[in-house]
Each structure stands twice: as structure tokens, then as C-alpha cells.
N, C-alpha and C positions, 0 to 999 in steps of 0.2 A: 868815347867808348869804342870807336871807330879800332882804335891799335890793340886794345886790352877790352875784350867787352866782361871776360868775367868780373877782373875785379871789379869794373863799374856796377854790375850785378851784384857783387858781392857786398859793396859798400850800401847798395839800396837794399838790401835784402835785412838789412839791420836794422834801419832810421826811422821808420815808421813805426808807433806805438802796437804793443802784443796783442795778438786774436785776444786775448782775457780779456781785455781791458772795457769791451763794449757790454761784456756781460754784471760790469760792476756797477751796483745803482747811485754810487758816487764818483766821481774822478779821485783818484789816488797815482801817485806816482809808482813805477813799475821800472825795473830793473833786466836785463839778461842776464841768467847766472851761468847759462852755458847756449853753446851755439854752432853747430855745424853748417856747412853747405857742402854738396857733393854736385857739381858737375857732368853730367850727361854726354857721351860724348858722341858724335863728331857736333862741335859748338856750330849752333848756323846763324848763318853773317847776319846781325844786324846794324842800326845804324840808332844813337840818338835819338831818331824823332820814329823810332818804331816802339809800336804799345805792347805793352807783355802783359801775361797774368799773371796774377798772385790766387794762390788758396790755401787756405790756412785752415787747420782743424784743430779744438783745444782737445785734447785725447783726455787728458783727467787736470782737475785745479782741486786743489781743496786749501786752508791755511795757511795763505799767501804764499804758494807755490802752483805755478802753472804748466803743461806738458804739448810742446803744438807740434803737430807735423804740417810740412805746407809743400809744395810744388809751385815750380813756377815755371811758364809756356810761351812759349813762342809767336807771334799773329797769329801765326799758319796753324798751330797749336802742337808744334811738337814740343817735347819735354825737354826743359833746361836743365833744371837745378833737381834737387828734392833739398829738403830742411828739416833740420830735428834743434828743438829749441826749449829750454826750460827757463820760466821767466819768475823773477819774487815781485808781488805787490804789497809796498807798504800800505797802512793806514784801517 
């Protein structure tokens, strides 16, 4: 991540299962059906072995479609990213 840290950002920012998904009282498989990431800028340096946050908020779900905004921050806590994300759950 060292040469390109958004994409590596960018690829993480996908891979882990949707803010919906803790709120379902069974596991079902879940999908993105759409996906932004917007970049904050001036990007600051990190490196691989530094910890980020995530926060994620479901803004509205109803009949398997779900609505999340999330941010994500820095050690230091300055602002990366933001996120807008609409996810389907089957089942």
C-alpha cells in the first residue's frame, strides 16, 4: 500500500460483509448493487501495518435492499474516504 494506498483502501473497503448484515436474525448471503468511494484529500502517508477505522451506518433497509453511509479515518483520526453503498440480501 506503501505506492498506491487508495486503491489498497479501495479494495478493502469492499471485502468485508454489509453494515446490514449483523442486523439479520439468520445469515443470508448479501450482494453490492452499487458502490461509491470518494477520497479526501491531501491523502496522509500511511503504511500497511497502520490501523484505520471504519464506520458504517445503515440509513434505511427494508425488502432486501439496504442504504449505508460509512467513513473511514486515519490512526490520527483524520478523514479518508466517505462511502455511499446500496447492498441486496437474498434469502
Amino acid at each position: 500500500m506503501k505506492s498506491k494506498p487508495p486503491a489498497g483502501l479501495a479494495l478493502m473497503g469492499d471485502a468485508w460483509p454489509s453494515a446490514v448484515q449483523p442486523h439479520l436474525s439468520t445469515p443470508a448471503p448479501g450482494s453490492s448493487l452499487t458502490w461509491t468511494i470518494e477520497f479526501v484529500q491531501p491523502f496522509p502517508a500511511l503504511t500497511t501495518e497502520d490501523w484505520c477505522m471504519y464506520q458504517a451506518e445503515v440509513e434505511h433497509a427494508r425488502d432486501g435492499y439496504g442504504h449505508i453511509a460509512a467513513g473511514l479515518w486515519s490512526p490520527s483520526g483524520e478523514l479518508i474516504a466517505l462511502s455511499r453503498q446500496t447492498v441486496t440480501v437474498f434469502g
